[in-house]
C-alpha positions as CSV (number, residue, x, y, z in Angstrom):
1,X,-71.8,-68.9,-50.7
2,X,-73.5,-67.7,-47.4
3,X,-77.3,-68.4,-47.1
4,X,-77.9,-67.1,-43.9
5,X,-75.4,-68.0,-41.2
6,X,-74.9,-71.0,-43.2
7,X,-71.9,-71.4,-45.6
8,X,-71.2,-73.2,-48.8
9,X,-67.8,-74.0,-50.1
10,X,-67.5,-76.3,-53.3
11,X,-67.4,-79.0,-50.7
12,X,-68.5,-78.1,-47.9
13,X,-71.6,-77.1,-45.5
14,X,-71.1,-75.0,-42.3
15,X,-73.9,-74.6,-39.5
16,X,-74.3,-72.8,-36.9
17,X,-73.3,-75.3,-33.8
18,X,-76.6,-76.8,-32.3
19,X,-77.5,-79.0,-30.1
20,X,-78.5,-81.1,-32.6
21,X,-74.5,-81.8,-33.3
22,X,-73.7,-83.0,-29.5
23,X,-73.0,-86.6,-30.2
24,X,-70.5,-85.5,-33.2
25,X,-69.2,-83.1,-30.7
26,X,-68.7,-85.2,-28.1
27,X,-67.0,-87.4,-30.6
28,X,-64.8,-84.5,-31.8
29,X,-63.7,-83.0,-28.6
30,X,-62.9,-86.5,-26.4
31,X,-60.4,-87.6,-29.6
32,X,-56.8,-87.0,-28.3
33,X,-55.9,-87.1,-32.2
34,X,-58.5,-84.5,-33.1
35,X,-58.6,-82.2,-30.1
36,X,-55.2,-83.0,-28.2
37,X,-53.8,-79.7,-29.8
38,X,-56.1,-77.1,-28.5
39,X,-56.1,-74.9,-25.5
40,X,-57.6,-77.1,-22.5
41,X,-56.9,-80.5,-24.5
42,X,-59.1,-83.2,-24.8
43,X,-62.2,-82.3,-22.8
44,X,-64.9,-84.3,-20.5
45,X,-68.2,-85.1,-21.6
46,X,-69.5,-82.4,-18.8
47,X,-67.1,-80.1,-20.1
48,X,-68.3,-80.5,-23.9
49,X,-71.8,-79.5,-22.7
50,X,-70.6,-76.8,-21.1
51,X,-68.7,-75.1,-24.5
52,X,-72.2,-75.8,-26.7
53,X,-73.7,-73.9,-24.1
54,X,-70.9,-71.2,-24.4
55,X,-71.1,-71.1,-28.3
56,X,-74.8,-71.1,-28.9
57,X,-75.1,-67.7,-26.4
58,X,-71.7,-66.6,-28.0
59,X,-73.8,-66.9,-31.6
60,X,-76.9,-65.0,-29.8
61,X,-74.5,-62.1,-28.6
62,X,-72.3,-61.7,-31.3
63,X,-73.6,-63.0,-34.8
64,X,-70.9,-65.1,-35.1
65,X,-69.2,-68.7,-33.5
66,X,-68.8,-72.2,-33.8
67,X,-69.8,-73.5,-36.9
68,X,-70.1,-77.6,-37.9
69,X,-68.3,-78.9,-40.6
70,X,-70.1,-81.5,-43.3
71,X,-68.5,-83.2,-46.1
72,X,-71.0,-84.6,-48.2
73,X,-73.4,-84.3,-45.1
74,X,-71.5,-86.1,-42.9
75,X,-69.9,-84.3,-39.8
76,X,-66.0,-83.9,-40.0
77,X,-65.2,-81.3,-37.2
78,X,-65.8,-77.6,-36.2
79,X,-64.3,-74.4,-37.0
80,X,-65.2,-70.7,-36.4
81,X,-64.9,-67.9,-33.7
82,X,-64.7,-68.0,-30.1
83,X,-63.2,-65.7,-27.1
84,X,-60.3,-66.4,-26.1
85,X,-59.9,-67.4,-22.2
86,X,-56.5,-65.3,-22.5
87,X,-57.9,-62.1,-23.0
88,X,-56.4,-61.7,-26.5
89,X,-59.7,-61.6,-28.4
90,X,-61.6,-63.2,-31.1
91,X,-59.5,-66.4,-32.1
92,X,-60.3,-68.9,-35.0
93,X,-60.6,-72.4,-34.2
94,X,-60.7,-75.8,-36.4
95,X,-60.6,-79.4,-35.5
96,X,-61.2,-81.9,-37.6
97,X,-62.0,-85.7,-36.9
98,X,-58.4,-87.9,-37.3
99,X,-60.1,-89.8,-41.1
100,X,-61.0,-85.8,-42.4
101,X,-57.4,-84.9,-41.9
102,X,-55.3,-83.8,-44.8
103,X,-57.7,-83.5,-47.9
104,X,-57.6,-79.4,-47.4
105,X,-60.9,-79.6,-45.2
106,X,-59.5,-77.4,-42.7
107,X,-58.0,-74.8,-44.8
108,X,-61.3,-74.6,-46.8
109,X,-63.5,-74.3,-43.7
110,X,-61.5,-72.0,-41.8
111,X,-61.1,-70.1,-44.7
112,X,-64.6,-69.8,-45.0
113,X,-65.3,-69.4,-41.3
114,X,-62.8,-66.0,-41.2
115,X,-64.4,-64.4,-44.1
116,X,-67.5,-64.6,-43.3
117,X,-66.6,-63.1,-39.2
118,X,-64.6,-60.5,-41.7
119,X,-67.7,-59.6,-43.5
120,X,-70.1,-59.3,-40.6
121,X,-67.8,-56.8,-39.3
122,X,-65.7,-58.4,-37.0
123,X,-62.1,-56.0,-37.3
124,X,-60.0,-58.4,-35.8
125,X,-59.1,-61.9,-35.3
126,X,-56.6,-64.0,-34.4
127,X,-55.0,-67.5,-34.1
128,X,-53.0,-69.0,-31.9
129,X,-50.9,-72.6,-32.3
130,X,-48.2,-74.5,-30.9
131,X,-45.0,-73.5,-32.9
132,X,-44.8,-77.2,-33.7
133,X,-48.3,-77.7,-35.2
134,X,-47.1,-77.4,-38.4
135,X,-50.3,-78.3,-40.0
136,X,-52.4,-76.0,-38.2
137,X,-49.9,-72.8,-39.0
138,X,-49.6,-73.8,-42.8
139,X,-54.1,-73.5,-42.4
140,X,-53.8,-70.2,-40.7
141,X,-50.9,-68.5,-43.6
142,X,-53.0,-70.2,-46.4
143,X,-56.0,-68.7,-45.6
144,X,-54.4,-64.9,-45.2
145,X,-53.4,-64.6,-41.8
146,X,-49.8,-63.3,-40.8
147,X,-47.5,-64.5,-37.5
148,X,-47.5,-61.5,-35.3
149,X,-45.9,-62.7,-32.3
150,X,-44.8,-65.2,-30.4
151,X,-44.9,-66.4,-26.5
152,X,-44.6,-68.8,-23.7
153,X,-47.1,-71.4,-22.3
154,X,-46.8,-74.7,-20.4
155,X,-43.5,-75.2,-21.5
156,X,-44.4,-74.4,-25.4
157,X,-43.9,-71.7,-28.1
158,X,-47.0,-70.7,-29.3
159,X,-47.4,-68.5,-32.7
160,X,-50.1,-65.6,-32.5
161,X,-51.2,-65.3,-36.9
162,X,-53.5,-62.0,-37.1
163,X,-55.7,-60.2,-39.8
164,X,-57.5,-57.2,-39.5
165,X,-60.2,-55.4,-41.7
């Protein structure tokens, strides 16, 4: 259920990121386990700052972002939209903290996340993992999205999924 920009899943609550959330942030995005896997890595405390700035004028500009993840109130990561540095458009992203891992969490908020760019009117968006993240390309078919291609970077294969309206 949507209520706004905020989203309800059986289990779940999704915000729009604030800065409210920079601590649990912070927390996400300088966990190797959590945050290791994404484009740029683990980041600084500087650079966290840096991406809530980035997400909350990406939510002004565009209607959609980052959104928080709460189980039962309690932060457990981040999913939602961003632009990709590479140029390939709109990508979904999700992270989750290491003890949120493997109870569906991701697939149910990512899930949520994509429909909800998909029913504001966003036509296209994509995903982009390491072809050895198994966990994060079994999220990304579960929740309807389709390999498209595949290339090079840093010495990895990484898997483009797609859907479109």
């Amino acid at each position: 259920m949507v209520l706004g920009r905020q989203i309800r899943t059986q289990r779940l609550l999704l915000e729009p990121v604030s800065w409210r959330d920079m601590q649990d942030m912070v927390r996400l995005k300088t966990n190797a386990a959590a945050f290791g896997w994404m484009l740029g890595g683990v980041r600084s405390l500087q650079r966290v700052e840096d991406e809530m700035a980035e997400d909350l004028s990406f939510w002004a500009k565009r209607g959609v972002g980052i959104f928080v993840i709460r189980e039962h109130g309690k932060f457990v990561g981040m999913t939602g939209l961003h632009e990709r540095p590479d140029g390939r458009g709109l990508g979904l992203r999700f992270a989750l903290l290491p003890e949120a891992a493997g109870r569906g969490i991701a697939r149910e908020a990512a899930g949520a996340a994509l429909r909800f760019a998909l029913d504001t009117g966003v036509p296209r968006v994509i995903g982009v993992t390491r072809e050895d993240n198994l966990a994060s390309r079994i999220v990304l078919g579960s929740i309807g999205m389709h390999h498209t291609e595949s290339f090079e970077r840093d010495g990895y294969t990484m898997m483009v999924y797609e859907i479109t309206q």
